[in-house]
N, C-alpha and C positions, 0 to 999 in steps of 0.2 A: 483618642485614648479612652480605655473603657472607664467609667465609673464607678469608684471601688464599694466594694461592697458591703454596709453597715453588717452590726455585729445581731444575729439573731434578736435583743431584748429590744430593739432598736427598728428592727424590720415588724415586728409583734406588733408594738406599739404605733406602725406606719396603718398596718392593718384594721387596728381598731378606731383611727381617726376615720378610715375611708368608709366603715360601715361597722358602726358602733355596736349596732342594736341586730347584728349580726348574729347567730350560736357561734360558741368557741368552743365548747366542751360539753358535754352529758356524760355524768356515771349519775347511776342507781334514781334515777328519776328527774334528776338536779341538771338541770342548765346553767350554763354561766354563758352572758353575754361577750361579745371582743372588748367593749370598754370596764367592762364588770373584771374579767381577766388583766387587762391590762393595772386598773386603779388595782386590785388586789394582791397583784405581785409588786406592782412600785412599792405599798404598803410593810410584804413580805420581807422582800431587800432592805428596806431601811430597817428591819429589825432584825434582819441577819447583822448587816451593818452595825447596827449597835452593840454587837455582840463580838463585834470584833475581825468580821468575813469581810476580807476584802481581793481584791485583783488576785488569781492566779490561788486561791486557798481551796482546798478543797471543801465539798459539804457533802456528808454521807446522807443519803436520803434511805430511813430504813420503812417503806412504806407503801400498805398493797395498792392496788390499780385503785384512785380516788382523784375528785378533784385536786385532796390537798397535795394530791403526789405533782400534780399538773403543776400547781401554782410554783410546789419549791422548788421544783427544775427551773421553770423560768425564772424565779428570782435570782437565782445562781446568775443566768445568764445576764441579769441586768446586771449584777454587781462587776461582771469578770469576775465570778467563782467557775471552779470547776462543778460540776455532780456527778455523784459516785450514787448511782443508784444501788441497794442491796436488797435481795428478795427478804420482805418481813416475816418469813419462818426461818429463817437462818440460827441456826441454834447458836449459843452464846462464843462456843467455844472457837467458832467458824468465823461469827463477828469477829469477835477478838483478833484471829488471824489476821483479818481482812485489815482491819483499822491499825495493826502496827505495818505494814507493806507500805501504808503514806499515810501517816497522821493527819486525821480533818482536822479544821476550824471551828466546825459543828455537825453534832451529830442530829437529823429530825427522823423523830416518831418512837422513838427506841435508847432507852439510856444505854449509857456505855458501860460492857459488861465489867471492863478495866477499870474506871471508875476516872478513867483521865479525860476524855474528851465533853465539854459541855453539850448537852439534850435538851432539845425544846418541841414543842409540840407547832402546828403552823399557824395556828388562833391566836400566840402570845403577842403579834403584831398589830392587832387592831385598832388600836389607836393612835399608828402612826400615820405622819402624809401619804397622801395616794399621787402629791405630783409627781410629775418626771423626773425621772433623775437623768444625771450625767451620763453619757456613753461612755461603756466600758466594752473592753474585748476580754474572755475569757481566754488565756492562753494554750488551752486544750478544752473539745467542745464537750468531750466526754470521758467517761473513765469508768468502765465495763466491767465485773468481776467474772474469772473465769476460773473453774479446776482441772480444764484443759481435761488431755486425755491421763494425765500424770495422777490428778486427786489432789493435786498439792494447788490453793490457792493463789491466782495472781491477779494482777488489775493489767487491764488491754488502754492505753490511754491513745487516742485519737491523734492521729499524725498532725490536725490542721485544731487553727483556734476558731473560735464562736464565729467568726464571718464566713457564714455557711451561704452556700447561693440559694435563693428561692426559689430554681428551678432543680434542687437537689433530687426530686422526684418526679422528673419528665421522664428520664430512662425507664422509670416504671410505669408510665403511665399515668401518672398520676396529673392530674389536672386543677388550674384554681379553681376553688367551690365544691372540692368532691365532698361527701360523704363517706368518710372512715370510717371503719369499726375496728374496735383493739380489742382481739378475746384473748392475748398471750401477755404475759407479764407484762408490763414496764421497766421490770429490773432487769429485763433480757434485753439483748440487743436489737432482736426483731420488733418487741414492742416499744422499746427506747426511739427506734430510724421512724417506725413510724407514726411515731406521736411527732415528732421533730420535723421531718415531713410535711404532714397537714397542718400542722405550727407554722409553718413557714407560707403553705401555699393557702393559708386561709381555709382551710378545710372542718367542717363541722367535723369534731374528735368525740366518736360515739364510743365510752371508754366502759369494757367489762370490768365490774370488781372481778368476779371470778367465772371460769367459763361455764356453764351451761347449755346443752344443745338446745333446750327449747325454745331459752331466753335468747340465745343468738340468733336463731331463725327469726323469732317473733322482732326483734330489734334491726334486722335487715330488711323484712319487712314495711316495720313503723314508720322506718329514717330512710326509706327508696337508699340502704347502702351503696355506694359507686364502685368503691376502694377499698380492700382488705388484704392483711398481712394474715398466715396463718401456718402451723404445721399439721404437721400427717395425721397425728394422734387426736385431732380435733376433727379434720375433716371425716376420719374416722367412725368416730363416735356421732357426730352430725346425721349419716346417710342412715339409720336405721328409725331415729326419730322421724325423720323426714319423710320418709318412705311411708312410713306409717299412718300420717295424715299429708298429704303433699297440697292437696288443694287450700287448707291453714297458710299456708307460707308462701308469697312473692319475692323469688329470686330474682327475677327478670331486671332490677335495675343495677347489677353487680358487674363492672364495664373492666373490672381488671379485680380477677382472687389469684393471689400468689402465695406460693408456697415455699418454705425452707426450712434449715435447721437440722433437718433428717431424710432417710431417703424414704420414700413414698412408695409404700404395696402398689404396683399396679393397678389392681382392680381395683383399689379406691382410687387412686386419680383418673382410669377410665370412666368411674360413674360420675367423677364430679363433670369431666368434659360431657359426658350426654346429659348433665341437670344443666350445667350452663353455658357450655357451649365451646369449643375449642379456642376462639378468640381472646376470650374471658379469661383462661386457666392459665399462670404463668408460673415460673420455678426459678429460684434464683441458688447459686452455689459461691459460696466464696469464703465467709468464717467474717467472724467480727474485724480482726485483722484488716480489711479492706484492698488487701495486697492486688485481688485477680477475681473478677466476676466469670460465672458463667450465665447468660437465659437461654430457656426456652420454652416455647410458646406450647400451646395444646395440641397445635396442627403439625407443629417439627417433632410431637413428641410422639403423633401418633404413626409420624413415619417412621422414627428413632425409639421407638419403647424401650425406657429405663433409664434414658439418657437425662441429662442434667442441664444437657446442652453444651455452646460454642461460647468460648473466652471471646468477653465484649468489652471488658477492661483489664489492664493488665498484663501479663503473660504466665501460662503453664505449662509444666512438663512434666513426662513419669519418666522415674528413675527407677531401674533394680537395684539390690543391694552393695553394687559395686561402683554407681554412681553413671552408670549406662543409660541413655536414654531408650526406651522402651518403643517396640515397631506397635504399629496398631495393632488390637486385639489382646497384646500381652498386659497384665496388671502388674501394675508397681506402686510405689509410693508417689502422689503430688505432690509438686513444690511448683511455689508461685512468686511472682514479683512483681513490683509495678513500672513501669515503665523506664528502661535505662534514663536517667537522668530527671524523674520526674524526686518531689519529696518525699523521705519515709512515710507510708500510710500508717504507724501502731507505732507504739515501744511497752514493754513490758516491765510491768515492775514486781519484784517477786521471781521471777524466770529469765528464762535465755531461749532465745528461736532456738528452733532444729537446722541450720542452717547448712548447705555446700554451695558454694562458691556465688554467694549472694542469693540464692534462692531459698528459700524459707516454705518449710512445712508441718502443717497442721496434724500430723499423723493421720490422713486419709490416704485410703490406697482405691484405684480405679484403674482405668487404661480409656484410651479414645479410640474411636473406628479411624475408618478410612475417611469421612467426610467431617473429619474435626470434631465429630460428638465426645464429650468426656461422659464415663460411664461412673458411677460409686459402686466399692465392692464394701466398705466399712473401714473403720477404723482399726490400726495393724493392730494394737494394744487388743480389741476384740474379738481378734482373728484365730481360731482354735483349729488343729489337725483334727481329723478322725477317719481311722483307714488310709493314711497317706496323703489325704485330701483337705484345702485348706475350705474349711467351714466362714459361714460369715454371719453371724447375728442377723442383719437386715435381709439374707438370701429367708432363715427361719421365718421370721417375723412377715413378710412375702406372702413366703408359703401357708401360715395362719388367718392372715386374711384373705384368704379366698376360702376359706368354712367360718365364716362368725358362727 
């Protein structure tokens, strides 16, 4: 029988016994060691705790990419809370929305604009214990804010609780001892998996306040980065700096750069495979939701250009408007599922899937070849005629990146 699997705050804490004096985290010049981590959120918990957060309570974290962002997630996870990360420009009125959908426990970094949920800053703990505390399980590991393609606010809550496995990030590649960099939110999902990720797999967490091209290169550099999440509009913006002085900047220790979120101009994802190499450049498709992955690698994509790649979790299919499933080459709407009989991966609160007959979509329309490739054309909500022809924002945006 397998060994069941402790709960995230509990595998953290495994971690900083076995090499204390390890890194766990950098933003802004700031190191925290594994044990410096570990005593600092035991600390954090007990005064969430005092405050009244316990098993299964939610805690809105309104706070940009920072250690203290670090630490209050993981206290969440010691107590069995949930965390509801929310991006810290979120205008009031949006807050607001957000925090009646599931009333917190507490709110950090940001008072509440309702004036009903108690705010605390993450320094009001410091003079609590740093020992250990009790094992808790968080009943859900997370709870995502999205306005979907509607506009209209919801929360994405994680189908499985805090007993995340530690190898959550071998399918990416992702290895114990990498080197991370986080240049995309934390309040997003991309940057949320992969902070949770190197969290888990002992990974120095080399964490952007906010992104800047120079500082990212020079910080890939510094930290021989291994591991990175990112999307298009970064990579983007990245290649002209770069270009500009290339010998400044050492890519070469970068063993896995994945991309998601949006779909990718060609000719940028072309130039990143000749800076680092098709091996290196991976692309992942699937939505916070967790329903249905696709990858593909720089080498599949350079025989499949444009593609997203092959369902590697999950299952997918394109539907037309009448609920047909679509021949290759023809575009329709996705819909995905996870596996007959396996558990719900999401539930939504705030919303309702788009649902036909157990398959759920995210409002993306694409079609697959003949050799299994899924292709993205956009989202239908974005999808505009002109001259009898359906137009696609991402087909534009393509076409603009190849004249910067």
């Amino acid at each position: 029988m397998a060994e069941p699997i402790p709960p995230i705050g509990t595998q953290v804490s495994a971690l900083a016994a076995q090499a204390p004096d390890a890194p766990a985290a950098t933003c802004d010049g700031v190191t925290v060691t594994r044990a410096e981590l570990d005593a600092g959120t035991n600390r954090l918990a007990r005064g969430f705790a005092s405050l009244g957060v316990g098993v299964g309570d939610y805690v809105t974290i309104v706070l940009p990419n920072s250690l203290d962002w670090v630490h209050a997630v993981l206290a969440c996870w010691k107590l069995g809370a949930v965390p509801q990360p929310l991006s810290a420009r979120l205008p009031d009125a949006e807050l607001a929305a957000l925090l009646e959908l599931r009333r917190p426990a507490l709110l950090v970094g940001r008072q509440d604009p309702t004036g009903v949920t108690t705010s605390v800053t993450t320094d009001f703990a410091d003079a609590f214990s740093d020992a250990p505390l009790p094992e808790a399980v968080s009943p859900v590991w997370k709870s995502m804010a999205s306005g979907g393609s509607t506009g209209r606010p919801k929360l994405i809550e994680a189908g499985n609780d805090s007993r995340v496995p530690a190898a959550i990030g071998a399918p990416l590649g992702a290895q114990d001892g990498d080197v991370s960099l986080i240049s995309v939110p934390l309040s997003h999902n991309t940057g949320f998996t992969t902070f949770a990720i190197g969290l888990l797999q002992g990974h120095h967490l080399v964490v952007m306040p906010r992104f800047e091209p120079e500082e990212f290169l020079r910080l890939v550099t510094a930290h021989k980065v291994t591991f990175l999440t990112t999307v298009p509009t970064i990579m983007q913006r990245l290649l002209p700096v770069y270009r500009a002085d290339p010998h400044a900047y050492d890519l070469s220790s970068i063993r896995r750069f994945w991309h998601l979120a949006a779909p990718c101009p060609p000719v940028v994802k072309q130039a990143w495979i000749e800076l680092v190499g098709p091996d290196a450049v991976w692309e992942l498709y699937g939505g916070t939701e967790l329903q249905a992955l696709t990858f593909i690698s720089g080498s599949q994509w350079l025989t499949h250009p444009g593609s997203v790649g092959v369902v590697v979790a999950g299952e997918m299919k394109v539907l037309d408007d009448d609920g047909n499933e679509c021949p290759p080459g023809v575009p329709g709407e996705i819909y995905m599922r996870p596996v007959p009989g396996s558990r719900p991966t999401y539930r939504y609160i705030g919303s309702d899937p788009k649902s036909r007959d157990g398959w759920d979509s995210l409002g993306d329309l694409g079609y697959f070849d003949d050799d299994g490739f899924l292709y993205l054309n956009d989202r239908r909500v974005d999808m505009f005629t002109v001259g009898g022809r359906n137009v696609y924002p991402a087909e534009i945006e393509s076409a603009l990146a190849e004249h910067p």
